[in-house]
C-alpha positions in Angstrom: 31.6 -72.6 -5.1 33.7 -69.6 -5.0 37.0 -69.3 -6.0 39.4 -69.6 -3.1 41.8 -66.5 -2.2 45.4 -66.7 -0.8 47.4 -63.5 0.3 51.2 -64.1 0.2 53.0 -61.6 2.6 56.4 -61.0 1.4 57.8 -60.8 -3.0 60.8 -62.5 -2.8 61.4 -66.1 -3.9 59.6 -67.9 -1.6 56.7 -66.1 -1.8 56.7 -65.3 -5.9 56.6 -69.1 -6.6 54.1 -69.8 -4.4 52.0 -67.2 -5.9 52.5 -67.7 -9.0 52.1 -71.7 -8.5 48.6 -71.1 -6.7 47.4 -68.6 -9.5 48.4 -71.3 -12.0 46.2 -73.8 -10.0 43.1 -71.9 -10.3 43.4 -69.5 -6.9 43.1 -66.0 -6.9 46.3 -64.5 -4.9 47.1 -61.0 -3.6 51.0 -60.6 -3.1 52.3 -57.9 -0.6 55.7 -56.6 -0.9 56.8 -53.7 1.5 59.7 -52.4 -0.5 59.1 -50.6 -4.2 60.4 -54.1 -6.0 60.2 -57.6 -6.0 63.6 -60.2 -5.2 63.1 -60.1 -1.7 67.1 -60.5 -1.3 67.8 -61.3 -5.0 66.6 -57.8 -6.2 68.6 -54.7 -7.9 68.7 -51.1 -6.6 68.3 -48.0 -8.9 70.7 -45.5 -8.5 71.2 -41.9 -9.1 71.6 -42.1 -12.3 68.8 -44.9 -13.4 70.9 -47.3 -13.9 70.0 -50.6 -11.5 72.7 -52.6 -9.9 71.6 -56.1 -7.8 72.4 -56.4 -4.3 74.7 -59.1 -5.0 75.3 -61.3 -8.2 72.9 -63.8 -7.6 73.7 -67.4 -9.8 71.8 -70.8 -9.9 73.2 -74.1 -11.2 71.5 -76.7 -13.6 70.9 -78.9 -10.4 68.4 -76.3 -9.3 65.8 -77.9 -11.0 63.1 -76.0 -9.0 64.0 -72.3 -9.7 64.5 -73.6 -13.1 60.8 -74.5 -13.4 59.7 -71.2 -11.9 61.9 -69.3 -14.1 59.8 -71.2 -16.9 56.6 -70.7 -15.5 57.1 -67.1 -15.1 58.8 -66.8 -19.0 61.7 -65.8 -17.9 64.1 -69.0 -18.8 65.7 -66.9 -21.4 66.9 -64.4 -19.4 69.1 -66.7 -18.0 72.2 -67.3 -19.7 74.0 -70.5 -18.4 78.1 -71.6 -18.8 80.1 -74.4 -18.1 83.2 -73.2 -18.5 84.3 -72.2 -15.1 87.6 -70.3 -14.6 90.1 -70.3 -11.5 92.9 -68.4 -10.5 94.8 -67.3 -8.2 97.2 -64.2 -6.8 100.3 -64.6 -9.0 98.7 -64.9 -11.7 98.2 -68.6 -12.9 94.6 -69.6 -14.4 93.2 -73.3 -14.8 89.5 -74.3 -16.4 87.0 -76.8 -15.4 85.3 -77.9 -17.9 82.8 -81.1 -19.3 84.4 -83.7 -21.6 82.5 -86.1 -23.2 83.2 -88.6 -20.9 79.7 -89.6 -18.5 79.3 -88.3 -15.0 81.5 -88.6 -12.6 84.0 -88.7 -15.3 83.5 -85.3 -17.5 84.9 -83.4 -15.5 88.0 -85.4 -15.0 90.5 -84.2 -18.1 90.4 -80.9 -16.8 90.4 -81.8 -13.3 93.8 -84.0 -14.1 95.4 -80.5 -16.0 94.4 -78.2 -13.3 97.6 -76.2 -12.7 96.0 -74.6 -9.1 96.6 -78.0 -7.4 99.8 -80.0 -7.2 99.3 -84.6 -7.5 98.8 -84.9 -3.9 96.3 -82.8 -3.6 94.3 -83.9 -6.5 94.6 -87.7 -5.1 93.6 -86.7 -1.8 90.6 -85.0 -3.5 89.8 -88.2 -5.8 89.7 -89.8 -2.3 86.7 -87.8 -1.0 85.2 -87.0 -3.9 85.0 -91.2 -5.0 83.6 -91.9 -0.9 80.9 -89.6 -1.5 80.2 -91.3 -5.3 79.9 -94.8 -3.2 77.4 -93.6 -0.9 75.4 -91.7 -3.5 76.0 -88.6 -1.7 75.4 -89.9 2.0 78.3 -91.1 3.6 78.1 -92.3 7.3 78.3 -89.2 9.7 79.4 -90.9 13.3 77.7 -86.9 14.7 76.9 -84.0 13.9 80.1 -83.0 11.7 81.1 -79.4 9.9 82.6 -79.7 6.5 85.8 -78.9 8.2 85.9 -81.6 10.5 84.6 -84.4 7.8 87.3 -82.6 5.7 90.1 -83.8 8.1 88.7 -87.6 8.5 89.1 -87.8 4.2 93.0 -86.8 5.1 92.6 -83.4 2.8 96.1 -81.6 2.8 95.7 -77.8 3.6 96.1 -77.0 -0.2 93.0 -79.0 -1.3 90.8 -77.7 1.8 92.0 -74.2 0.8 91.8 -73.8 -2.8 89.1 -76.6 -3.8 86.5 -77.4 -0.9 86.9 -73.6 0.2 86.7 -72.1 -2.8 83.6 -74.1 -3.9 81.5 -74.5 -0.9 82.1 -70.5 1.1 80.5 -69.4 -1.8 77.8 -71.9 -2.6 76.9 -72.1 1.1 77.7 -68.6 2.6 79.1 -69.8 5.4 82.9 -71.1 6.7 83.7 -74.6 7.0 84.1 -74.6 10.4 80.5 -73.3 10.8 79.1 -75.6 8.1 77.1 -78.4 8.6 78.9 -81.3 6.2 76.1 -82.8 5.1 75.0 -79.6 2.9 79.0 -79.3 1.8 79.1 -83.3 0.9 75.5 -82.4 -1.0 76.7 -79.8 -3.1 79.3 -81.7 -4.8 76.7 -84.6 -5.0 74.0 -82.9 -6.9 76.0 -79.9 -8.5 79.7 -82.1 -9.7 79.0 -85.7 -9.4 76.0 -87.4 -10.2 74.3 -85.8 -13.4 76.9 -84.2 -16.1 74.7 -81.2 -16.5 74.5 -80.3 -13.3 77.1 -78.2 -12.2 76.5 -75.6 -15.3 76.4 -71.7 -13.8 73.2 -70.0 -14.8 73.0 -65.9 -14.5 70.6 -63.8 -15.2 71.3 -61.7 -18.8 69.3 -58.4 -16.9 68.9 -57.0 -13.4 67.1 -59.4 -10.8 64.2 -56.9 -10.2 63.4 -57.3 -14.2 63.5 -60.8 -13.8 60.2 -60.8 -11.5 58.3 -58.1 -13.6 55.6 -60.6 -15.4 54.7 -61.5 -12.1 52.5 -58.4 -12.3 50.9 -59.9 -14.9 50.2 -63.4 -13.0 48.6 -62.4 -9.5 47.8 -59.1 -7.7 51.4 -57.7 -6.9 51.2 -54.7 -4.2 54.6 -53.4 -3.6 55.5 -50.7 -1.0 52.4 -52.3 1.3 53.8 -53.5 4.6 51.5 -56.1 6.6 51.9 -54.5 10.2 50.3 -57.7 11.7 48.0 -61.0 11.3 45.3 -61.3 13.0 43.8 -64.5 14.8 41.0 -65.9 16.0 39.8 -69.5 17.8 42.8 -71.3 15.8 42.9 -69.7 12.7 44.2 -66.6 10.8 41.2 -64.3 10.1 43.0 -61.5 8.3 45.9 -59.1 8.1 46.4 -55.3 8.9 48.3 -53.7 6.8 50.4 -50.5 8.1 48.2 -48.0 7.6 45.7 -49.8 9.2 43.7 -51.2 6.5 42.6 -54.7 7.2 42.3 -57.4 4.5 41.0 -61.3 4.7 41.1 -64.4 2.4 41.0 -68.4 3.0 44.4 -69.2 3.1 48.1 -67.1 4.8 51.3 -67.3 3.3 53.9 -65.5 5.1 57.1 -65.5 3.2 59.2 -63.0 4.3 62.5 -63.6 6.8 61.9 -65.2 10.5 62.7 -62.0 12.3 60.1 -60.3 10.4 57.5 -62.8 10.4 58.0 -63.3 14.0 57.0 -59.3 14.5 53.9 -59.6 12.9 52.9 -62.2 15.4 50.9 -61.6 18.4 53.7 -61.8 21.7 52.0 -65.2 22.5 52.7 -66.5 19.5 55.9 -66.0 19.2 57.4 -68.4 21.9 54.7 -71.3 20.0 55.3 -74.5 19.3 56.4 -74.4 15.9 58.1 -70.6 15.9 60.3 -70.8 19.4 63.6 -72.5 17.3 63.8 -69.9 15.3 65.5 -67.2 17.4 68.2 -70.2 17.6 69.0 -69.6 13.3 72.4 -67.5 13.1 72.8 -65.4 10.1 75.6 -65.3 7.4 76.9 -62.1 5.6 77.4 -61.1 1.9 79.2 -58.4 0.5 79.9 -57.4 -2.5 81.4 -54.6 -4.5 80.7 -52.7 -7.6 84.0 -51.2 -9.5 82.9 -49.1 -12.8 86.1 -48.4 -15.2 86.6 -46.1 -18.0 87.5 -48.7 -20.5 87.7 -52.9 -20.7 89.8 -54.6 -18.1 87.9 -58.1 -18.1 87.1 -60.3 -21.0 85.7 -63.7 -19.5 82.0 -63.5 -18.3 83.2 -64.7 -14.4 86.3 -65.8 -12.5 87.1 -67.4 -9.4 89.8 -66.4 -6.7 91.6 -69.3 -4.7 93.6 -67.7 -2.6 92.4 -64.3 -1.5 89.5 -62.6 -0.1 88.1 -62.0 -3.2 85.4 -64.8 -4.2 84.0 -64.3 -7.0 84.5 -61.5 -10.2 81.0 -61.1 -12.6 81.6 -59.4 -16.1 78.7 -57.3 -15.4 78.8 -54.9 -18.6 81.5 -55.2 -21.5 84.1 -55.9 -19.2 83.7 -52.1 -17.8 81.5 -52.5 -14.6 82.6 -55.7 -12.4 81.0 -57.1 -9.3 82.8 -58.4 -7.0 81.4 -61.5 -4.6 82.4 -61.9 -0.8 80.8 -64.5 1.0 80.7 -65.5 4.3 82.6 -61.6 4.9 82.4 -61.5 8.5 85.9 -60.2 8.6 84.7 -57.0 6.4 81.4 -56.1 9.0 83.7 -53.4 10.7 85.8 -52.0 8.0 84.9 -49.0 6.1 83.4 -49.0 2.7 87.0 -47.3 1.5 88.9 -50.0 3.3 87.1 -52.3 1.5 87.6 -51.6 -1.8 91.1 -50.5 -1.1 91.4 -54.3 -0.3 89.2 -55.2 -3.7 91.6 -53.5 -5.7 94.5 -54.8 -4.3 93.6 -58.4 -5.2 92.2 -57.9 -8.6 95.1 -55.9 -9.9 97.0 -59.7 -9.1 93.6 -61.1 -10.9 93.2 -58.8 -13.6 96.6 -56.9 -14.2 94.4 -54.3 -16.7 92.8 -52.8 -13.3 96.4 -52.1 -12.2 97.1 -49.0 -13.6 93.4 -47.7 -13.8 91.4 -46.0 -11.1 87.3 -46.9 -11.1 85.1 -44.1 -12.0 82.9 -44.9 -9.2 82.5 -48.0 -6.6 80.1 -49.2 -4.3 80.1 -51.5 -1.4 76.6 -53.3 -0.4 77.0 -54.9 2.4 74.3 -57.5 3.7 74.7 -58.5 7.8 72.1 -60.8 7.7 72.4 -62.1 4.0 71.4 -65.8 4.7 70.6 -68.5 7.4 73.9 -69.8 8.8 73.7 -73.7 7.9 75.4 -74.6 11.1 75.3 -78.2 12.1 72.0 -79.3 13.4 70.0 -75.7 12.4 67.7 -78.5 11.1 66.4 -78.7 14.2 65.1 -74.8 14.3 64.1 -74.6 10.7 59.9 -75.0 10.6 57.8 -76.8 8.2 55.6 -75.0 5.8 52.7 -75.6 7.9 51.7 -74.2 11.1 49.8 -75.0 14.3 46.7 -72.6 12.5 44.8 -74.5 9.7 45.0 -71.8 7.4 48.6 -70.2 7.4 51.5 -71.7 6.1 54.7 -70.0 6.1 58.1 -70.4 3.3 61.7 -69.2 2.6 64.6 -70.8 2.6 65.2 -70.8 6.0 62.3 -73.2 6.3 62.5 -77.4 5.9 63.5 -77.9 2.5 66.4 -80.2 2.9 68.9 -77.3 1.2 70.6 -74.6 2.1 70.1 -71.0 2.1 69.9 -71.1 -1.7 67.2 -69.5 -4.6 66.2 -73.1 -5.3 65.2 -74.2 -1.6 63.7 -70.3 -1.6 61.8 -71.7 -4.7 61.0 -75.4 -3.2 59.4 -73.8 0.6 57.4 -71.7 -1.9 56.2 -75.0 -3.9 55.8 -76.8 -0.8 53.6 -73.8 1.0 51.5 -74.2 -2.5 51.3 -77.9 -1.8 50.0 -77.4 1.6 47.5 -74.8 0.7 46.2 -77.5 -2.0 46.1 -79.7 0.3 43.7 -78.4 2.5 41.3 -77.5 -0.8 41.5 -81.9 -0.8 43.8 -81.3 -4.3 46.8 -83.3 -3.8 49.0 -81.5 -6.4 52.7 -82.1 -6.7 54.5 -79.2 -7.5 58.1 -79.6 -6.2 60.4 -80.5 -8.9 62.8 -83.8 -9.0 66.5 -83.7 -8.8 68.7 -84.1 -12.0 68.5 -88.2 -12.5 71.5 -89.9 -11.4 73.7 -91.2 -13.9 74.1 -94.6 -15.1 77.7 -95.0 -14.0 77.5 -93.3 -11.0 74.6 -95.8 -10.0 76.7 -98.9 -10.7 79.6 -97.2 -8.8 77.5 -96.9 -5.9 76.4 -100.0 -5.8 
């Protein structure tokens, strides 16, 4: 019997780990990529100079327990360096650390929650309040509706402090999105699975080298052919029968993984298809935006390896070289789409001279502004409803990304879990029932018997 062939259209996450997992199962996998490097939207740019700079500082927690394993099954677990020591502060200068103690989740991060100089007593207890209902329910509390973080906010009596400079500061980032426009069941599972019920869980993992490196020993795994666009898939009586690439080449194999985003998948599509059962939800998916800045300085202005803004536009500040070149994260920027690349920076520098007084009297060498419209799926209340599962009404194509069923966000590790679960499907239909998608951290003892 011959050995079964898979072509994966699309090298980002969703379609590396599927690869990769498939390879590892025995299949032989051709990966198309139409840009020069692999990421997909977690990938770095070269610039004039050589030197590579990512799109955006990409980060993953200890609770992603699915990137984690593809990280490992690529070799790459050691280029990810991981802290849990996580500093705040805001614009007159005052900083505060979360931090584990030895206390067992949901109690380690407690001491330093209870000396956190950002938030005054009533805020805190307010905080405790939510924090404890979602600890009882074991991360599920009753939802009378379709709720956004904002509004379940409110029903837990939050004060406008606590919303602004804890749920806000936490969940714009981790979710790209506002809490207005966030569906609370992904906010609520964040702090679940990332603060509450495993102690390791909420540790911050980046990557020690640019995200394109991070994906080069997939080369050595499957057939990777980058700068090769798939100009459209072809069917026939039900099933895929092959792709054409854009210069008209055409190629075939047994099984179809498309893994690129919805807009472009949907192009690829014959105009029948697209309006399919399975495929028509997705022009109903809204997009989120990311931006992010890049400040190089002549000499040191920033010793810790990351800090985190409470109170200004600026998110999120990476210690991306010896405290010379500094990224700066914006998520959820929709009020930055029309303002010019100058503007924006002007703005940057504004609020990290109140961050970081050492950029006060300094000018950057250079900056740049990436700014990405369409960064991520907007995780709206009820998007479930347009997001597809991996399999599709043809026996033989399956489809991942994050914007897919995964039952997370528009995150690396549900990027990473479509990409198991389109390996899963594929397996499937070979009769190998293989699971490949990871567990979550395990719940703690004591947060068990709180729960109950």
């Amino acid at each position: 019997m011959s050995t079964p062939q898979v072509i994966v259209i699309g090298g980002g996450l969703a379609g590396l780990s599927a690869a990769v997992a498939l390879s590892d199962s025995g299949f032989r996998v051709s990966l198309f990529e139409k840009s020069p490097r692999l990421g997909g939207r977690a990938t770095s740019y070269a610039l004039a100079d050589g030197e590579y700079i990512d799109n955006c500082q990409h980060v993953t927690l200890r609770c992603c327990t699915n990137l984690e394993n593809f990280y490992q099954r690529l070799g790459i677990a050691d280029k990810i360096r991981y802290y849990d020591r996580l500093v705040f502060a805001d614009s007159t200068g005052q900083r505060s650390i979360i931090e584990p103690s030895r206390l067992p989740a949901p109690l380690h991060l407690l001491p330093s929650f209870a000396t956190f100089r950002l938030l005054n007593w009533k805020d805190k207890r307010c905080i405790a309040r939510a924090l404890l209902n979602i600890i009882r329910t074991s991360g599920q509390p009753e939802l009378p509706h379709a709720l956004t973080m904002h509004e379940w906010l409110k029903t837990q009596k939050q004060t406008r402090t606590s919303i602004d400079r804890f749920w806000r500061t936490v969940l714009v980032s981790a979710l790209n999105e506002d809490l207005d426009r966030m569906d609370a069941r992904y906010g609520i599972d964040v702090f679940w699975k990332a603060f509450l019920s495993n102690r390791k869980g909420f540790a911050i993992g980046i990557p020690a080298v640019p995200l394109a490196e991070l994906y080069e020993l997939a080369n050595n795994r499957i057939d990777v052919r980058t700068r090769t666009g798939i100009a459209e898939i072809l069917f026939s009586n039900g099933n895929v029968i092959g792709v054409k690439l854009d210069d008209g080449n055409e190629l075939a194999a047994n099984y179809y993984i498309v893994a690129t985003n919805f807009d472009r998948m949907l192009k690829m599509m014959p105009p029948g298809l697209r309006d399919s059962e399975g495929f028509s939800g997705l022009a109903k998916l809204e997009v989120s935006p990311i931006t992010s800045v890049h400040l190089w300085f002549d000499r040191q202005v920033m010793t810790d390896p990351f800090l985190t803004s409470v109170d200004q536009t600026i998110q999120w500040v990476f210690n991306k070289k010896n405290g010379q070149y500094l990224q700066i994260v914006i998520s959820a920027s929709y009020a930055l789409r029309e303002q010019s690349q100058a503007d924006i920076v002007r703005l940057c520098r504004g609020e990290l001279a109140k961050l970081l007084p050492a950029t006060a009297s300094v000018e950057p060498n250079r900056s740049i502004v990436i700014r990405e419209n369409a960064a991520t799926f907007s995780p709206q209340p009820g998007c479930d409803r347009w997001r597809p599962s991996q399999r599709t009404p043809f026996g033989n194509l399956f489809i991942a990304g994050d914007w897919t069923q995964t039952g997370w966000p528009a995150t690396m590790e549900g990027a990473v879990r479509s990409g198991y679960q389109a390996a899963e499907a594929v397996l499937e239909s070979e009769g190998r029932a293989e699971r490949l998608v990871q567990p979550l951290l395990p719940t703690a003892t004591l947060v068990r018997w709180l729960a109950n």
